[in-house]
N, C-alpha and C positions, 0 to 999 in steps of 0.2 A: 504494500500500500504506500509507504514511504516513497518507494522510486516511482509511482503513477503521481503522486502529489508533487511532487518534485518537476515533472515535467509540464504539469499545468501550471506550475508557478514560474516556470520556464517561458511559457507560453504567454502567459498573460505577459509577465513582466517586458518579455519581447515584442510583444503585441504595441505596449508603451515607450518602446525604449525609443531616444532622441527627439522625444518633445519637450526636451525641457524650456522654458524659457529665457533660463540664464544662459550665457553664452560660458560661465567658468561656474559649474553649478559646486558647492561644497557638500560636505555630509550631510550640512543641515539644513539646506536648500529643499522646496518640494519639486518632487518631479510626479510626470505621471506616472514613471514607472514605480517608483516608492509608492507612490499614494497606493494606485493599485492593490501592489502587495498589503500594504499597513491595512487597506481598509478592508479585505479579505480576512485580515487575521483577529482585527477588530470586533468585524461584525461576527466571527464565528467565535471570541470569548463573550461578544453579548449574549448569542446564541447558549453557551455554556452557563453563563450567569441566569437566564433564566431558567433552563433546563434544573439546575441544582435547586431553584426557589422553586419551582414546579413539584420538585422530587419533593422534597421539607413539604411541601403542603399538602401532598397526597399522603406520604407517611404519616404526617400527624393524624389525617382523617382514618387512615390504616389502621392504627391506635388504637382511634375513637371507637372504630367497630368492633374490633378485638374484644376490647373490654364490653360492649353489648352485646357481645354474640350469646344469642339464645340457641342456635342449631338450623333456624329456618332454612330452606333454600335461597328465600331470597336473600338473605344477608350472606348466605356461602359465597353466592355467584356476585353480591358485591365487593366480598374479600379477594375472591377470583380477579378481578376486574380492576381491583386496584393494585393487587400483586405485578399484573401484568406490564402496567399503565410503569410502574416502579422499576421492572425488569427493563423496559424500555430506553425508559430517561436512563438508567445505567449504560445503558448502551450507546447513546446519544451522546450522554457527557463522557466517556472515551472517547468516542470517534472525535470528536472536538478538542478535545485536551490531544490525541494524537496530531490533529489538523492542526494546530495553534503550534503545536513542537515541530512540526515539521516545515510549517510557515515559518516560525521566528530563525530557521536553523538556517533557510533556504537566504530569507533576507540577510543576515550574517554573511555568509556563503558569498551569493550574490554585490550584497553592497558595503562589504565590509566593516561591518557595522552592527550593534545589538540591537534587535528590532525593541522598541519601549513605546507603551502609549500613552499618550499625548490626552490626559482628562481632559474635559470642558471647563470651564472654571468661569461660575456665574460672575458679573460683574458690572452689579448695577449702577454705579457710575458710570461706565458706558452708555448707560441708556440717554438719548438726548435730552428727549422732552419727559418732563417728570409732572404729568397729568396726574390727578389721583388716582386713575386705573391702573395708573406705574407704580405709582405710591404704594396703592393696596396690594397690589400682585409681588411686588418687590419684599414687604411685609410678610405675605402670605411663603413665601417659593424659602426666605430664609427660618421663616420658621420650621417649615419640611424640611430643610433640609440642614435645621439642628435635632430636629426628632429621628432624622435618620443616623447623628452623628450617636447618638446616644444608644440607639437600638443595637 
């Protein structure tokens, strides 16, 4: 599987390669050939991050049934059903954790370089106009996102 991913990241990255728009691009210059890759690798740890929050929430529901199992059928074939659902995501978030190892290894490889990602990072001074819908939203997004700090 390695050497199949390897060559579609061959392919992609080639696919992009000499668009950059610098004419002396550096490490830390974007190209499309980096972006490409970066966003490939990206969007498959997103993919991963949800898969594992996916996983936690059917497990806990798992749990929940466990502990009410009366014997019904129906509760059987929902234990069935979430086993499955759990078997799966496992399988998911390898293929990913493999995909992401084999992407971060290829961009090394490739651009000599450790592939690392780049958060987003809110920053509401940036914002121009400070309407009170800015005001509120700006309020509301850091409060989320100190209740995530804490969780």
């Amino acid at each position: 599987m390695t050497k199949d991913l390897h060559k579609a990241f061959s392919i992609i990255a080639n696919h992009f390669a000499g668009l950059e728009l610098s004419e002396n691009p550096t490490s830390d210059t974007y190209t499309p050939e980096k972006g490409s890759i970066e966003n490939m690798i990206r969007g498959c740890a997103v993919a991963s991050k949800r898969a594992n929050s996916l996983l936690a929430q059917i497990a806990s529901r798992l749990t929940g049934k466990m502990r009410a199992f009366t014997g019904k059928e129906v509760e059987d074939t929902s234990i069935q059903s979430d086993t499955r659902c759990i078997k799966k995501l496992q399988e998911q978030i390898a293929v990913n954790d493999a995909f992401i190892e084999a992407g971060s290894k290829f961009y090394k490889d490739h651009f000599g370089m450790t592939y690392t990602e780049n958060p987003r990072v809110f920053n509401p001074e940036a914002i121009k106009s400070q309407t009170q819908a800015v005001k509120d939203a700006v309020e509301l997004l850091s409060q989320i996102q100190a209740k995530k700090k804490v969780a």
